[in-house]
N, C-alpha and C positions, 0 to 999 in steps of 0.2 A: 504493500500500500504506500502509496508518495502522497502526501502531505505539503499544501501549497497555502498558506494562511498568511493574505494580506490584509486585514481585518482593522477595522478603526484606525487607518493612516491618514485619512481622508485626500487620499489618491482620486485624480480624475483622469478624464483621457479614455481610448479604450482601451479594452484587455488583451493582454499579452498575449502569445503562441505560447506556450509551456512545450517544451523539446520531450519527449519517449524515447526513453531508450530503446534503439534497435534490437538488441539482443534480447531484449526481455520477449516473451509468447503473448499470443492476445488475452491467454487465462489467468497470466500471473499479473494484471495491472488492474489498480484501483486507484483514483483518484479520490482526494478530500483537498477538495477547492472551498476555502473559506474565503469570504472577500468584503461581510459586513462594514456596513458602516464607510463606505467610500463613495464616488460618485461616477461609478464604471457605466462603460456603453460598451455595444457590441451582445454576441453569442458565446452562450457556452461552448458549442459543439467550436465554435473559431479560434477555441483556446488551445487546441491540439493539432498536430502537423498532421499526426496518421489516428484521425478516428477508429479506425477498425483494428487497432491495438488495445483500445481503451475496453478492459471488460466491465468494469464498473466505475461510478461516479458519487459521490458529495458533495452537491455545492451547497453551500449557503450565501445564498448574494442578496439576504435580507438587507430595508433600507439602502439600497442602488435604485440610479435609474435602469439599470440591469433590468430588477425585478417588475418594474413600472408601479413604482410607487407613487402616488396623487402629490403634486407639489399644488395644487389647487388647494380650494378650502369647500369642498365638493363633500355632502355628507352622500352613502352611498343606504340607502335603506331597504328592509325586505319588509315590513309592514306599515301599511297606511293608518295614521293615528288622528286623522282627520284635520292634523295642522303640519303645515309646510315645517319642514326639518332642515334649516339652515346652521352653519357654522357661526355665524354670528349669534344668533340666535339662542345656541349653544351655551358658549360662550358669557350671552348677558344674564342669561335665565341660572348659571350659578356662579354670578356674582365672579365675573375672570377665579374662576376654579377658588373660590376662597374659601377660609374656614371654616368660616360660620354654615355654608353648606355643604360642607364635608361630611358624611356621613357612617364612612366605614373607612379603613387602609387596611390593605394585607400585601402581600407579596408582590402581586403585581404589581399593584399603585395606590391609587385612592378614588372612594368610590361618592358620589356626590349627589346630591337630590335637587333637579331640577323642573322648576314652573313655565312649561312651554308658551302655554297659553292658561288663563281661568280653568280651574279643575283638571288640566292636562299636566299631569306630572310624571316624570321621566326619573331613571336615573343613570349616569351618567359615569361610566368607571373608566377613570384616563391613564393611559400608562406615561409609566419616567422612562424617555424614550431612549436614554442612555443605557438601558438595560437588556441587554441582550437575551438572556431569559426569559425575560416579558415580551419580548418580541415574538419568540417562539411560543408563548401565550395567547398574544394576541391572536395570531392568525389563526393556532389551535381551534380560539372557541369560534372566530367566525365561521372556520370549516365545516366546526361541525354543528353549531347551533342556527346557519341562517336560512335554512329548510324547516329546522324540526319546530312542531306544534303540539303541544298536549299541556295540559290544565295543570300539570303538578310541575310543569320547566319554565323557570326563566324563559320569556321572549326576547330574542335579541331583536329589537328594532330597526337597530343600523350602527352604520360605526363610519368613523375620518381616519385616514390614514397619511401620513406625510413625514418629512425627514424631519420635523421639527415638535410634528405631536400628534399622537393617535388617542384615540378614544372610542369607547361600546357605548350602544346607549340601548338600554334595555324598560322594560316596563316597574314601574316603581311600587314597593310593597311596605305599605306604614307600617307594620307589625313589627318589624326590624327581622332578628336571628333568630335559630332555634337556642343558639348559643347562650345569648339574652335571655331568654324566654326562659331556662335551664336554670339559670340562676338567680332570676328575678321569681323563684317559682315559690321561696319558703315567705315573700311578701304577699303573697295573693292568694286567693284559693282558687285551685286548677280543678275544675272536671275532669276525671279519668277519662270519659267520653271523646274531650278534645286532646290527650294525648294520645289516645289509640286510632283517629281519626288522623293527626300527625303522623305516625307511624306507617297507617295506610297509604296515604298522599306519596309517602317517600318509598313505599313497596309499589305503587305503580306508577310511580317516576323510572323506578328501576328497572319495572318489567318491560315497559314502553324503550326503554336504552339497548336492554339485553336480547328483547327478542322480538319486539314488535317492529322497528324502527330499521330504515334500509340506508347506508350499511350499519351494522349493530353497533352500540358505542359503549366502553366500558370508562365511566366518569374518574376514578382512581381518587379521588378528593373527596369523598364522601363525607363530610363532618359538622358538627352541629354549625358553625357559623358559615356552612354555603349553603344550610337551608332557609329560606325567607317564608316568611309570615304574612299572609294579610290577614285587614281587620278580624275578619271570622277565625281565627289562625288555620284557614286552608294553608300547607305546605308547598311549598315551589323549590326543586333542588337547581343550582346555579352554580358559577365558576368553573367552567369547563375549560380552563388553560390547561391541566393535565391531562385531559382526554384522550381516550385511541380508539381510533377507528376500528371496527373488528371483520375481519373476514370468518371464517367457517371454522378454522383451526381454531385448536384449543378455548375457543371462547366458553363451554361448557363448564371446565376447569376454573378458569380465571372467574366467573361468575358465582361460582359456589364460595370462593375466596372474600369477594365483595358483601355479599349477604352476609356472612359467618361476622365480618369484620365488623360492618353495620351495625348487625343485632346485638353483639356485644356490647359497644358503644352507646348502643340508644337506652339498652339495660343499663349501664350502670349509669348514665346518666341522668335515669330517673329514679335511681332507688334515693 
């Protein structure tokens, strides 16, 4: 395997020819082309003299105009929420990303609660676009969440993308977390009724991921604070940056894994 990582140099221009060696076979070559975070043009395939050497490939030319990232302020949306979704828009409705509408941070970034219009509210999860990780997040959850539809998932709405700032904007839920809700629980008195209703919500969230849904998707994040709340506390499971798409193999296995893990968690989290 050859290893070629020009990665946050903020190199422009287009891409090099990377030379193969002759003597090597077309079975014994792999490349891992890394090139994040610069502002390359051109082809992959035009980075190698003898393509038909090359048995495998790596790239990651995340954030290039390689990849054709939006240097617009272009919001891209997959549902209609009955009011125009512009960047500015964006933008003013939470307060240039400020505190005070800050609603959540975790790993990725931080997640923000935004007033589109009168009783249209959104919420708005921006990543630090210097984070490499969260890039591979980002695009994660768009992959796999801007198709899917069912009552107990996060909708993604839409999302921007650019060299300078990306953001999801998803449907917004008052209740907050399960996380919240967990420990906020020895203040209130909980119906058992809505915890085991809870419970259901995120049992067919899961069965809709695992075996309803084309291609299958195994969430890997399952934990009290990426499930959300509304008023009723109906459950919605959310944050799908670690997600994997599933073909046929072993997904059986991997799925008995995810339950096991769950139900342990949601047990002791209520005892």
């Amino acid at each position: 395997m050859l290893v070629h990582n020009f990665g946050r140099n903020n190199f422009s221009g287009s891409l090099p020819r990377l030379p193969i060696a002759s003597t090597r076979t077309e079975d014994q070559i792999v490349y891992a082309f890394l090139a994040g975070g610069n502002k390359l043009t051109g082809s992959i395939r035009s980075l190698f003299g003898n393509c038909n050497k090359v048995h495998g490939m790596i790239a990651n030319v995340s954030m290039n105009r390689l990849a054709q990232v939006s240097e617009s302020r272009e919001i891209t949306t997959f549902v209609d929420i009955g009011v125009p979704l512009t960047y500015e828009k964006i933008v003013q409705a939470t307060g240039k990303f400020s505190v005070g509408n800050c609603i959540g941070n975790g790993g990725f970034g931080a997640t923000y609660k935004a007033e589109i219009a009168p009783e249209t509210l959104v919420a708005v999860k921006r990543l630090a676009v210097s984070r490499f990780q969260g890039d591979q997040q980002f695009y994660a959850e768009v992959k796999t969440l801007k198709t899917m539809r069912h009552p107990n998932l996060v909708t993604l709405i839409g999302y921007h993308a650019s060299e300078t700032e990306m953001f999801l904007i998803y449907n917004y839920f008052s209740g907050g977390n399960l996380e919240n809700f967990i420990k906020e629980r020895s203040a209130r008195a909980v119906d058992w009724k809505i915890i085991h209703n809870i419970a259901l919500d995120i049992a067919h969230a899961l069965v809709y991921l695992h075996d309803q849904c084309t291609p299958k998707v195994l969430h890997r994040d399952v934990k009290p604070s990426n499930i959300l709340l509304d008023d009723d506390c109906n459950a919605h499971v959310s944050d799908f940056g670690f997600s994997r798409l599933l073909g046929t193999s072993k997904t059986h296995a991997t799925k008995v894994w995810v339950w096991l893990e769950h139900s342990d968690m949601l047990h002791q989290s209520m005892l």
